[in-house]
N, C-alpha and C positions, 0 to 999 in steps of 0.2 A: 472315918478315913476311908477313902476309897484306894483300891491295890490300881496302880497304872501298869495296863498291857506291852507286852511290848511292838504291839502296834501304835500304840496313843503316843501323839508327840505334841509336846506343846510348844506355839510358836514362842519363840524368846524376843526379846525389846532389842531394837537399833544399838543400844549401847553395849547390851551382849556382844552381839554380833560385831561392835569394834573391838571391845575385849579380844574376842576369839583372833579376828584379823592380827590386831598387835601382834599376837602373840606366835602366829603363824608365819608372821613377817623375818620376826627373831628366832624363830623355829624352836619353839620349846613349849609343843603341847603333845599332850600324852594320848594317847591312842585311843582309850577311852573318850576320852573329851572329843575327841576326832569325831569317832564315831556314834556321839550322840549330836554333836553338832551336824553334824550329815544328814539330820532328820530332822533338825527339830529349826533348825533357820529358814529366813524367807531368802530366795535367792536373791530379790534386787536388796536385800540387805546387803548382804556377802555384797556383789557388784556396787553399791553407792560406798560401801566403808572399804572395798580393795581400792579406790579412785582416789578415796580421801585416804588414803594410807598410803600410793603411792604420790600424791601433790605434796604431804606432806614431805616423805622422803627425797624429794625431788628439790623443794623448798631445803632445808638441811645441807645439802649437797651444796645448794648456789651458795650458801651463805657462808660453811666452810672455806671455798674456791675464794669468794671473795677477799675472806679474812687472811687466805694467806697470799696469795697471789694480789701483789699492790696496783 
C-alpha cells in the first residue's frame, strides 16, 4: 500500500463527476467532498455534466408547465 500525498490527486470517471454535480445542484455536499473534488476532477467534466444537469433541469421544468397548464 502506498500513503497518497496530499499533493497526489487522482482524476476521478465522468460518472463521479455527475454524482458530484447532482448533488451540488440540490446542494447537499459537505465540505470535505468540496474540497477534494476541487482537485481531483477534470474541468471539461465539471463543464460537460453542469450542461447536462442543466438540459436536464430545463427538460423537467417544460414538462411540469405542460402538465399543468392545458
Amino acid at each position: 500500500m502506498s500513503a497518497s500525498k496530499p499533493g497526489d490527486s487522482e482524476k476521478r470517471s465522468f460518472f463521479a463527476t455527475l454524482q458530484a454535480v447532482f448533488w451540488s445542484f440540490v446542494g447537499l455536499r459537505r465540505r470535505a467532498d468540496y474540497e477534494k473534488d476541487a482537485t481531483s476532477f477534470n474541468p471539461f467534466y465539471v463543464i460537460g455534466a453542469g450542461l447536462i444537469g442543466v438540459a436536464l433541469f430545463i427538460a423537467v421544468l417544460i414538462v411540469i408547465v405542460k402538465m399543468v397548464v392545458p
